[in-house]
C-alpha positions as CSV (number, residue, x, y, z in Angstrom):
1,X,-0.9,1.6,-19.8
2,X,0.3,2.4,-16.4
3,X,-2.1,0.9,-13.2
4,X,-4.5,2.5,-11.1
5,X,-3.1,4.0,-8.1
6,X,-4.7,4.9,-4.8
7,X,-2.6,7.1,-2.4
8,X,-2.5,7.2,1.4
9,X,-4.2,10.4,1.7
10,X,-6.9,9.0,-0.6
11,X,-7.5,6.1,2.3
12,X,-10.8,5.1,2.9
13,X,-12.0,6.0,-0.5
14,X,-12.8,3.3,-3.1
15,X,-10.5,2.2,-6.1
16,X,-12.4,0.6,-8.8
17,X,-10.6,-2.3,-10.7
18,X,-11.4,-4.2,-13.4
19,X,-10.8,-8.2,-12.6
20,X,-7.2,-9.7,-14.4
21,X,-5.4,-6.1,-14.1
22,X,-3.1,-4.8,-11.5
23,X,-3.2,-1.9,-9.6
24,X,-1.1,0.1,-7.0
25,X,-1.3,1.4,-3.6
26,X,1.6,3.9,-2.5
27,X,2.1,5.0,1.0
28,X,5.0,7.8,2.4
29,X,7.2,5.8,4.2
30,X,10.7,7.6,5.8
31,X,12.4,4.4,7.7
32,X,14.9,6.5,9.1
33,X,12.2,7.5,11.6
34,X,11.9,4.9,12.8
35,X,8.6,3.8,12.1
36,X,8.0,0.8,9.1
37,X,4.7,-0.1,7.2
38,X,3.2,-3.9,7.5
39,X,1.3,-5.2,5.5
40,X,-0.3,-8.5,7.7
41,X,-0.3,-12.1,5.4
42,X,-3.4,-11.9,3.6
43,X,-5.3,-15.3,2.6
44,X,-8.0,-13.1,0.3
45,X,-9.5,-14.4,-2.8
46,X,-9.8,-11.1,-4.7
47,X,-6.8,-10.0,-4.5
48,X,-2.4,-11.2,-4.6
49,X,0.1,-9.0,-3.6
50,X,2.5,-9.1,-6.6
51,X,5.5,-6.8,-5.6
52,X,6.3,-4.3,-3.3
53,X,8.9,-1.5,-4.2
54,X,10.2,1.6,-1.6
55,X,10.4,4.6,-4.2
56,X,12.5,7.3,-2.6
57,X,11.6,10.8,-2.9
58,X,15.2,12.3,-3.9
59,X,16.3,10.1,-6.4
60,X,19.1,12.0,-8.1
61,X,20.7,13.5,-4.8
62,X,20.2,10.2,-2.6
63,X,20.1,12.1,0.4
64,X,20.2,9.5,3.8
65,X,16.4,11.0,5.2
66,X,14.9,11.9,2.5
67,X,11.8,10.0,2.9
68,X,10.2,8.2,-0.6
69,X,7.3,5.7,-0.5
70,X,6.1,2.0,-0.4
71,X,4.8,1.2,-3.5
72,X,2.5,-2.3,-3.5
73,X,1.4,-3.7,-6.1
74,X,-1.8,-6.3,-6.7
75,X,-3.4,-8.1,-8.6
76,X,-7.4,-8.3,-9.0
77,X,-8.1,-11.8,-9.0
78,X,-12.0,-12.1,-8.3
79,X,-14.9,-9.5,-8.8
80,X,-16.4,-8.5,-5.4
81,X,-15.0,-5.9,-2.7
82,X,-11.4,-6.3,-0.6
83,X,-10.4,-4.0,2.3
84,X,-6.8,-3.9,2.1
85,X,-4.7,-3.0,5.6
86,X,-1.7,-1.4,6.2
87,X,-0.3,-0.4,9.3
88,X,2.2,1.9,10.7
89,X,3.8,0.5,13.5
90,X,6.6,2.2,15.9
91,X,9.3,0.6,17.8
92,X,7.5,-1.6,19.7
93,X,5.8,-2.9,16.9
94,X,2.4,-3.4,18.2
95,X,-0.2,-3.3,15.8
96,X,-3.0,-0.6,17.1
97,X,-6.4,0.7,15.2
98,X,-5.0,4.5,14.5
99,X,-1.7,3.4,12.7
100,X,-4.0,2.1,10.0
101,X,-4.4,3.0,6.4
102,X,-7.7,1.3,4.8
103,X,-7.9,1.1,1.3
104,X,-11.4,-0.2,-0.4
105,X,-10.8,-2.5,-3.4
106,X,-13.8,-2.9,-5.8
107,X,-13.3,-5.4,-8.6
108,X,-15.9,-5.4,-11.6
């Protein structure tokens, strides 16, 4: 059985997750903008970042550009309720309030 999976545009709206399983957040990502996603080092008890994957969008023509997206996956350690971050962040790498994606993490 595949995980649950929360998508960027879906940000701000709450994933519920039972405790022991894994589950997925994907956000577009196109590095040949420019722009990367960060993730910040997170010391939270409910939930481990397990893997993260970048899934491009054209995977049979592999055209340079294309675009895809950041697949990370967690694992739901603890019942209770995790924000999880992720931020945007241009060539000056400066972390700033409107590059960020929030994702709500609820763990039964």
């Amino acid at each position: 059985m595949n995980p649950p999976k929360i998508y960027q545009y879906r940000q701000g709206t709450t994933l519920e997750v039972e405790k022991g399983k894994k589950f997925e957040i994907n956000i577009h990502e196109n590095a040949s903008t420019g722009y990367v996603l960060y993730l910040p080092d997170r010391a939270s008890t409910l939930t481990t970042l397990i893997r993260r994957s970048y899934i491009p969008f054209d995977r049979f023509f592999k055209r340079i550009g294309s675009g895809g997206y950041e697949q990370y996956t967690f694992l739901a350690k603890n019942t209770g309720i995790d924000t999880i971050k992720v931020y945007l962040l241009g060539r000056g790498r400066k972390i700033n309030a409107k590059d960020e994606s929030q994702f709500i993490i609820k763990i039964k």
